[in-house]
ZARO-662402 format. One line per 5 residues: their letters; for each residue x, y, z of N, C-alpha, C, O. Coordinates in Angstrom, 1 decimal. Layout:
# residues N
A = X/Y/Z/X/Y/Z/X/Y/Z/X/Y/Z ~ ...
//
This chain:
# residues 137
XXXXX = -91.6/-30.4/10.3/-90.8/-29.4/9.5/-91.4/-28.0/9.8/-92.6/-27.9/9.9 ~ -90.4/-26.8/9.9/-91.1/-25.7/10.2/-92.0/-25.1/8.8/-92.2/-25.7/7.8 ~ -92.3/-23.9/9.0/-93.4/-23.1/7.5/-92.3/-22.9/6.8/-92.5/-22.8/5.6 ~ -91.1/-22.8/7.2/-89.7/-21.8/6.5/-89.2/-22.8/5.9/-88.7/-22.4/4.8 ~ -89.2/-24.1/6.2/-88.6/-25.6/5.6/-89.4/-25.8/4.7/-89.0/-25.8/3.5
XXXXX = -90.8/-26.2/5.2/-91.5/-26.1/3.9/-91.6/-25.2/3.1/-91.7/-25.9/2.0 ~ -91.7/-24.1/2.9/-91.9/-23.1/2.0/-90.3/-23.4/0.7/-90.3/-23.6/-0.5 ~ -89.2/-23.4/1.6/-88.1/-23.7/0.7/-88.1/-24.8/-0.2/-87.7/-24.9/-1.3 ~ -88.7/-26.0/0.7/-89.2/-27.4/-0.3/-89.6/-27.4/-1.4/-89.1/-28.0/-2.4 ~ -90.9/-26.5/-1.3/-91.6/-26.5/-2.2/-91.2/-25.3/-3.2/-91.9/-25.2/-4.3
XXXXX = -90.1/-24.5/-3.0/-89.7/-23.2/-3.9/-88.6/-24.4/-4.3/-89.0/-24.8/-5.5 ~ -87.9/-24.8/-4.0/-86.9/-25.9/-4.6/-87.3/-27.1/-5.9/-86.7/-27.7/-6.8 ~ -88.7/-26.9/-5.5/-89.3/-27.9/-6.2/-89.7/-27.4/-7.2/-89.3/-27.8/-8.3 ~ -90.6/-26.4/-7.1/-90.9/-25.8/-8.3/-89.9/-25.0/-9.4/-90.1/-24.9/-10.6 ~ -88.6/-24.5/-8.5/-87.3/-23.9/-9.0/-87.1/-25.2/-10.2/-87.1/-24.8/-11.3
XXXXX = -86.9/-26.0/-10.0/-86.1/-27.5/-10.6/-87.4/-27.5/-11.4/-87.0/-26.7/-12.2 ~ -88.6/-27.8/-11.6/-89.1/-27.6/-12.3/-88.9/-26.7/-13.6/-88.7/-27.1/-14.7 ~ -89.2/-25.2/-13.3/-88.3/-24.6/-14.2/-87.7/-24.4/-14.7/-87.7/-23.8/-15.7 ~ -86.4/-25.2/-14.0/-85.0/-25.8/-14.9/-84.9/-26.6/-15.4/-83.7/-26.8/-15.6 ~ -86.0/-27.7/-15.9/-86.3/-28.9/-16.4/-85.3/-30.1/-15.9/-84.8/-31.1/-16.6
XXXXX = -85.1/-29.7/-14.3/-84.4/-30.5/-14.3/-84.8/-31.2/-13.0/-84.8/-31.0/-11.7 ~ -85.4/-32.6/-14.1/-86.5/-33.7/-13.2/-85.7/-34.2/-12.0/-86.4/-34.3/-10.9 ~ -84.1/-34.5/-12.1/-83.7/-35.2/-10.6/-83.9/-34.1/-9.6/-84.1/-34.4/-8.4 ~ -83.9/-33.1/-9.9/-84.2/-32.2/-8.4/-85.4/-32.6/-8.0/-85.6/-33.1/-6.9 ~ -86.2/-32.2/-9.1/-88.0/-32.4/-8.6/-88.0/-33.9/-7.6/-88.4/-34.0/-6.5
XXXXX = -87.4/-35.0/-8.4/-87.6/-36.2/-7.9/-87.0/-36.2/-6.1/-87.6/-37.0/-5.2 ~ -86.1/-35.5/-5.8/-85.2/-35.1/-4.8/-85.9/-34.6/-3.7/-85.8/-34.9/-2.5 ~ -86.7/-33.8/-4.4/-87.9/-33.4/-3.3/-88.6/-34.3/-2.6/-88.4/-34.5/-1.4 ~ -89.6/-34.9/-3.5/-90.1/-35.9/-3.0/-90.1/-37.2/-2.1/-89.1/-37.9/-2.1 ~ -91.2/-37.6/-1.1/-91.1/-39.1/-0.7/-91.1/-40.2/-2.1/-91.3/-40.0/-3.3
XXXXX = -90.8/-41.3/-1.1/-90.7/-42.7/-2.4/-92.1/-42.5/-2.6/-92.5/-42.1/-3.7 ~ -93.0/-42.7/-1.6/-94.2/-43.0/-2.0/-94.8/-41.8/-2.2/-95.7/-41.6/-1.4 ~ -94.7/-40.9/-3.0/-95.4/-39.9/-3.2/-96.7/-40.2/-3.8/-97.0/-40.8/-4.8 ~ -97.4/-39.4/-2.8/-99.5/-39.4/-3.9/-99.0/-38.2/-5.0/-98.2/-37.3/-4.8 ~ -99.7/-38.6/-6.1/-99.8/-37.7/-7.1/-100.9/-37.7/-8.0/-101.2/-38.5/-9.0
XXXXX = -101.5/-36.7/-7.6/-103.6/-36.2/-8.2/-103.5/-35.9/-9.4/-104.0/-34.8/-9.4 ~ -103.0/-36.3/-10.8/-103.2/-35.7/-11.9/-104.5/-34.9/-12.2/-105.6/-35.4/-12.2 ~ -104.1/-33.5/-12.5/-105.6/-33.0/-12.9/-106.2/-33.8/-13.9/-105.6/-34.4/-14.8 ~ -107.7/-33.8/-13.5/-108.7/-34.4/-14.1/-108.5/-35.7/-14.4/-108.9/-36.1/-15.5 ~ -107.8/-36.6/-13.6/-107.0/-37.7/-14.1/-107.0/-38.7/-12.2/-107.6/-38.6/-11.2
XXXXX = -106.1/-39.6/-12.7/-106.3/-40.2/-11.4/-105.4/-40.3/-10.4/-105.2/-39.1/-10.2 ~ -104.5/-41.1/-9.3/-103.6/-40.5/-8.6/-102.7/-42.2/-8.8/-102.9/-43.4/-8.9 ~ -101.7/-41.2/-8.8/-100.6/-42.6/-9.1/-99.4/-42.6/-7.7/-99.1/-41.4/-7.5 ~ -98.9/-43.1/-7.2/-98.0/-43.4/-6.5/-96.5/-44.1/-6.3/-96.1/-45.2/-6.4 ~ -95.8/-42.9/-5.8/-94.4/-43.5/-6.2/-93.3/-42.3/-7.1/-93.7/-41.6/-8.0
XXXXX = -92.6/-42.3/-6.8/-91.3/-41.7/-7.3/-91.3/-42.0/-8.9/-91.6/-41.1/-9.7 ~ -90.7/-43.4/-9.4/-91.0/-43.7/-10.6/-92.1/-43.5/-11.1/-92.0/-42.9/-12.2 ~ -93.3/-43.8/-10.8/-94.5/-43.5/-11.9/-94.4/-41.9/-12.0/-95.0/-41.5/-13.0 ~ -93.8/-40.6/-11.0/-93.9/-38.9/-11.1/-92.6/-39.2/-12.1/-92.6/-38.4/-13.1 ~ -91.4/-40.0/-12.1/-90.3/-39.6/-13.2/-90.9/-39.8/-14.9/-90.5/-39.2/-15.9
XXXXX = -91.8/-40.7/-14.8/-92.5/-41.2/-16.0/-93.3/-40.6/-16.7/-93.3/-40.5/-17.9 ~ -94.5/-39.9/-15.4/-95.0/-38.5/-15.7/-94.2/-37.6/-16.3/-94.2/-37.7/-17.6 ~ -93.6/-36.8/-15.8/-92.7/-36.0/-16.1/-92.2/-35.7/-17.3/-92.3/-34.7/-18.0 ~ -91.3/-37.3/-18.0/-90.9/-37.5/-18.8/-92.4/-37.6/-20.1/-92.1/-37.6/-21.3 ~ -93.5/-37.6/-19.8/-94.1/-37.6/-20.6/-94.6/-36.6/-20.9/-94.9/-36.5/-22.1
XXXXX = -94.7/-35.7/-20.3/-95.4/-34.2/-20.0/-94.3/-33.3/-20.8/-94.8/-32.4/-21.3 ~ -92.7/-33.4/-21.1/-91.4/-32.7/-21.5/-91.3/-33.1/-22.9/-90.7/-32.5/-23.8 ~ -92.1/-34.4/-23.3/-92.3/-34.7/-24.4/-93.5/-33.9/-25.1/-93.3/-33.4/-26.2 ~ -94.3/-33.8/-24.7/-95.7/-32.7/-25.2/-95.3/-31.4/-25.1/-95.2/-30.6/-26.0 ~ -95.1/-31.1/-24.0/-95.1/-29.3/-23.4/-93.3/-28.5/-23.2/-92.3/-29.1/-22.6
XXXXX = -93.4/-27.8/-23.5/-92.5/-26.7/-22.8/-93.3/-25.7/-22.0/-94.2/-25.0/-22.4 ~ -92.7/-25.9/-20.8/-93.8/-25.1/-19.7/-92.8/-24.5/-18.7/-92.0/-25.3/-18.2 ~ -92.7/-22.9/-18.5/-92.5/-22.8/-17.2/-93.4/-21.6/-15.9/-94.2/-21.0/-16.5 ~ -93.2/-21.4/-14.9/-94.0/-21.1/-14.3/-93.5/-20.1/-13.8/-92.4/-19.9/-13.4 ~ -95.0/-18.7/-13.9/-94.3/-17.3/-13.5/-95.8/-16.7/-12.3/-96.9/-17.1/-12.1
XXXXX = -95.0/-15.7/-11.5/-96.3/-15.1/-11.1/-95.9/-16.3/-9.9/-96.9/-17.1/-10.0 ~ -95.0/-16.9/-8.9/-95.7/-17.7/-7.9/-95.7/-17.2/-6.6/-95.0/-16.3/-6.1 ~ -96.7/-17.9/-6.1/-97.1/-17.3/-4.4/-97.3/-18.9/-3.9/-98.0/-19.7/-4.3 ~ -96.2/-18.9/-2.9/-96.2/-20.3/-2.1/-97.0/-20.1/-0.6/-96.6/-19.2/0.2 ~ -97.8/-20.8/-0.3/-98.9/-20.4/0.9/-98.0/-21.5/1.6/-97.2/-22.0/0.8
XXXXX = -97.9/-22.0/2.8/-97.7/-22.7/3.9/-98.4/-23.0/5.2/-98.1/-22.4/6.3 ~ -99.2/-23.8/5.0/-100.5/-24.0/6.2/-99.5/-24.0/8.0/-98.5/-24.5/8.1 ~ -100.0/-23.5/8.8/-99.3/-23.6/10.3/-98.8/-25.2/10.6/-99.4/-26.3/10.4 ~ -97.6/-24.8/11.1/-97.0/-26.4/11.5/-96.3/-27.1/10.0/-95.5/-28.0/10.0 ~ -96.8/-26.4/8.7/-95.6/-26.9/7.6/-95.9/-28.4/7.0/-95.1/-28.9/6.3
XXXXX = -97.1/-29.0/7.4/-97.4/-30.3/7.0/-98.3/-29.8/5.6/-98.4/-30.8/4.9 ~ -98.8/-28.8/5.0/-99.5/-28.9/3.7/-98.8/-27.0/3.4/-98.3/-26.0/4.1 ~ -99.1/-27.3/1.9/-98.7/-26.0/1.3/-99.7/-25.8/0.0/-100.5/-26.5/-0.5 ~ -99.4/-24.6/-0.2/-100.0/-24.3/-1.8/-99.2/-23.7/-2.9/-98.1/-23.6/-2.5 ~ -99.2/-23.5/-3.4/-98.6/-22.8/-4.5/-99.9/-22.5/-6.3/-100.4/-23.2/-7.2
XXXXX = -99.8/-21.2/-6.0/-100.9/-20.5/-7.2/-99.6/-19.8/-8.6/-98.6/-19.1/-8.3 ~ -99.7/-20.1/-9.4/-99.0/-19.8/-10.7/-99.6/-19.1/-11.7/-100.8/-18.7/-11.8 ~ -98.6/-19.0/-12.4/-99.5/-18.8/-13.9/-98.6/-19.4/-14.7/-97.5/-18.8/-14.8 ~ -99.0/-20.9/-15.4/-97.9/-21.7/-16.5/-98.2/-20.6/-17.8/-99.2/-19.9/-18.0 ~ -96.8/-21.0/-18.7/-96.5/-20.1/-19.8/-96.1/-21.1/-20.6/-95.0/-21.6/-20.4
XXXXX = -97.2/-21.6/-21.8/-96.3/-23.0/-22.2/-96.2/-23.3/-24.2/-97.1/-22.8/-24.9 ~ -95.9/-23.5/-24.3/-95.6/-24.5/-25.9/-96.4/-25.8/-25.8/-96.3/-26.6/-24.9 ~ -96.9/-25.9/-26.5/-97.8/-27.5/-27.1/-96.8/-28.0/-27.8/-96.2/-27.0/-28.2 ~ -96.3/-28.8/-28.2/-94.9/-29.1/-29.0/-95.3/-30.5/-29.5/-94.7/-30.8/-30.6 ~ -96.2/-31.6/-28.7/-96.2/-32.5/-29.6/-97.8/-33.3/-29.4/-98.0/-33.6/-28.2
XXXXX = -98.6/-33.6/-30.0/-99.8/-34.0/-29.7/-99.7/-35.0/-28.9/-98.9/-35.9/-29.0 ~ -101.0/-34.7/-27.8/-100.9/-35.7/-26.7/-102.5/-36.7/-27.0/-103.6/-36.2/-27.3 ~ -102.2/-37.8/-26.9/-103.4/-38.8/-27.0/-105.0/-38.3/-26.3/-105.2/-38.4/-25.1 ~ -105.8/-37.9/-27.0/-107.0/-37.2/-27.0/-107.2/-35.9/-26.4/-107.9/-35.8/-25.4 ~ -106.5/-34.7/-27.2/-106.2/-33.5/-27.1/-106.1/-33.2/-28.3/-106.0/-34.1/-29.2
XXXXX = -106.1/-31.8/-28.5/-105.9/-31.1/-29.8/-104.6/-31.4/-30.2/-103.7/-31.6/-29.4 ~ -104.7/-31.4/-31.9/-103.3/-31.6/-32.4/-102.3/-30.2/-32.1/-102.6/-29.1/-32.5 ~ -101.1/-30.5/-31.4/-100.1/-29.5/-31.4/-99.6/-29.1/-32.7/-99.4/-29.9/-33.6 ~ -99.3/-27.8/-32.8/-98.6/-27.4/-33.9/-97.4/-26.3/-33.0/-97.1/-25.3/-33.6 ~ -97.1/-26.4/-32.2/-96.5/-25.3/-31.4/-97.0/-24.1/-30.9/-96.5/-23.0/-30.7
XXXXX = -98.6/-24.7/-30.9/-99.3/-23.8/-30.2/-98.9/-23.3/-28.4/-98.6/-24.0/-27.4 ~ -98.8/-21.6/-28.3/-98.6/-21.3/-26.9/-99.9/-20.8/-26.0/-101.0/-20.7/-26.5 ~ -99.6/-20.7/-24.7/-100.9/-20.8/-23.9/-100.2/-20.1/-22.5/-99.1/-20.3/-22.1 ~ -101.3/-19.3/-21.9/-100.8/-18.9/-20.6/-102.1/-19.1/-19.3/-103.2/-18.7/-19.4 ~ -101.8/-19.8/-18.4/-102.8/-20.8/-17.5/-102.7/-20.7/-16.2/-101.8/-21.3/-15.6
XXXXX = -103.5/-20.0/-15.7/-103.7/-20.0/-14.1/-103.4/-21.4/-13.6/-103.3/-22.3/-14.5 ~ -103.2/-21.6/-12.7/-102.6/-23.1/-12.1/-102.3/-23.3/-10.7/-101.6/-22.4/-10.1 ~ -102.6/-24.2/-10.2/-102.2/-24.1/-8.6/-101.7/-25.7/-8.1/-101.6/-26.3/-9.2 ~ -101.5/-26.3/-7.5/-101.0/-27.0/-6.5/-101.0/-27.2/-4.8/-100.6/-26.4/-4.0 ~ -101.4/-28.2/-4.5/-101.3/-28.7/-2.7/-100.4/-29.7/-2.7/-100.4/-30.6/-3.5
XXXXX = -99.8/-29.4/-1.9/-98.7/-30.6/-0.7/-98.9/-30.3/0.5/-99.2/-29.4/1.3 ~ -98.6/-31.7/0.3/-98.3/-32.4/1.8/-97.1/-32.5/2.1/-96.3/-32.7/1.2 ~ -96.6/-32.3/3.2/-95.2/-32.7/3.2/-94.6/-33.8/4.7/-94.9/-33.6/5.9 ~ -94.0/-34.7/4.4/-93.5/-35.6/5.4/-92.0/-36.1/5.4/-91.4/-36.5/4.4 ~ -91.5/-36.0/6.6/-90.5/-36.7/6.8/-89.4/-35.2/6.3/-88.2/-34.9/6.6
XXXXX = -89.9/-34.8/5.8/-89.0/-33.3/5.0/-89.0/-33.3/3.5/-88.3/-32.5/2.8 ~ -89.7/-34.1/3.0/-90.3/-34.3/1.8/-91.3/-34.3/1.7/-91.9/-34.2/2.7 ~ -92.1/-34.3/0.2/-93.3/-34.2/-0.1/-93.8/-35.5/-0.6/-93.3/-36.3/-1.3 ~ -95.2/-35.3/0.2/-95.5/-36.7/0.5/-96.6/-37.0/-0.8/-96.7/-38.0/-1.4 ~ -97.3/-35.6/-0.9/-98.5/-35.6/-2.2/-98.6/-34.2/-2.8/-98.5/-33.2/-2.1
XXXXX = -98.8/-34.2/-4.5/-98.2/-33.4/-5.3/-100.3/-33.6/-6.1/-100.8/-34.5/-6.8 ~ -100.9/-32.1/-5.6/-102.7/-32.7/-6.3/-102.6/-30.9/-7.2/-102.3/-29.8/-6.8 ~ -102.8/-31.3/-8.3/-102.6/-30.0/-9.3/-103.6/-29.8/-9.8/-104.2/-30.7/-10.4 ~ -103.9/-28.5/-9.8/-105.3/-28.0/-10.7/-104.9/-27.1/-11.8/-104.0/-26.4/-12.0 ~ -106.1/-27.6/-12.4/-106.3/-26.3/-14.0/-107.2/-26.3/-14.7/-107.9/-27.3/-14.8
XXXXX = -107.5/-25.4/-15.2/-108.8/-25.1/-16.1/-108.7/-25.9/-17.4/-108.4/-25.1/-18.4 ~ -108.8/-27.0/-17.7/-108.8/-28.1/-18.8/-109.3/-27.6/-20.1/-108.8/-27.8/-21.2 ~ -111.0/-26.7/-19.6/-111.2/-26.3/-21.0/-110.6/-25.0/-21.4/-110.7/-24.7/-22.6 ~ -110.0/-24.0/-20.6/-109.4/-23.0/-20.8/-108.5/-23.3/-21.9/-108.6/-22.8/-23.0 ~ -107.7/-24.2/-21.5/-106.4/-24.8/-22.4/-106.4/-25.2/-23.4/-105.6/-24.8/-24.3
XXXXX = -107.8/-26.4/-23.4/-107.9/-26.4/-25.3/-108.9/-25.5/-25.6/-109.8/-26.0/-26.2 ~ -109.0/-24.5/-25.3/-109.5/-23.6/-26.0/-108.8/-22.4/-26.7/-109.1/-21.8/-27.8 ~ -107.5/-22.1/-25.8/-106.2/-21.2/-25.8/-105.5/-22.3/-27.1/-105.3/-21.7/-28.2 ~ -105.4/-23.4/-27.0/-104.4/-24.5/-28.0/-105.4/-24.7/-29.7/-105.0/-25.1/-30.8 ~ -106.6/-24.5/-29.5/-107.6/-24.5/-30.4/-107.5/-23.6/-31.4/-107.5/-23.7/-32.7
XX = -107.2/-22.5/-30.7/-107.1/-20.9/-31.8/-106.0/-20.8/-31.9/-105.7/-19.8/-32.6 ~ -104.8/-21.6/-31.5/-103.6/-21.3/-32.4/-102.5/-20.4/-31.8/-101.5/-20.2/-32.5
//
């Protein structure tokens, strides 16, 4: 895939993200996608990222501003640096209780990409930044 292919993948992807609208995101993707949850472990597969997803829209309203999509030579890995803008909306199992607490979060992302999809989705963030921003309210 060229840098221009990739680069649009991954703007497509995160685009549908923002629009909360998971079949795109899923559209991107390979079947077998790796996926690195921050500070968490890596799950694989299309359905286990719809499931994610679906669980993540249940806790958070999040979308993402500020993006810069990097594209490594040859288009097989990418990056993408953000800044999420989000709502806590429903308490998530060992995290602070949500009250509709908001939060604004440096954030980044690596892919891989194969076949013309994305093969692995590994996301970072500052964990304690967040409940510390969700803490004070």
């Amino acid at each position: 895939m060229s840098e221009a292919d990739t680069k649009a993948l991954i703007g497509r992807y995160l685009d549908a993200f923002n629009a909360s609208d998971w079949d795109a995101m899923l559209a991107c993707l390979h079947d077998d996608v790796a996926h690195d949850i921050n500070e968490g472990g890596r799950e694989i597969g299309k359905e286990k990222f719809r499931w994610f997803n679906a669980e993540m829209a249940r806790h958070y309203d999040e979308r993402l501003g500020d993006i810069a999509i990097m594209v490594g030579e040859g288009g097989v890995r990418a990056a993408a640096e953000f800044t999420v803008h989000g709502t806590y909306k429903a308490t998530a199992e060992g995290l602070p209780k949500a009250s509709g607490q908001t939060y604004t979060l440096p954030a980044g992302i690596f892919f891989e990409v194969d076949d013309g999809l994305i093969s692995r989705v590994t996301t970072y963030y500052n964990l304690k930044d967040w409940i510390a921003q969700v803490e004070k309210g």
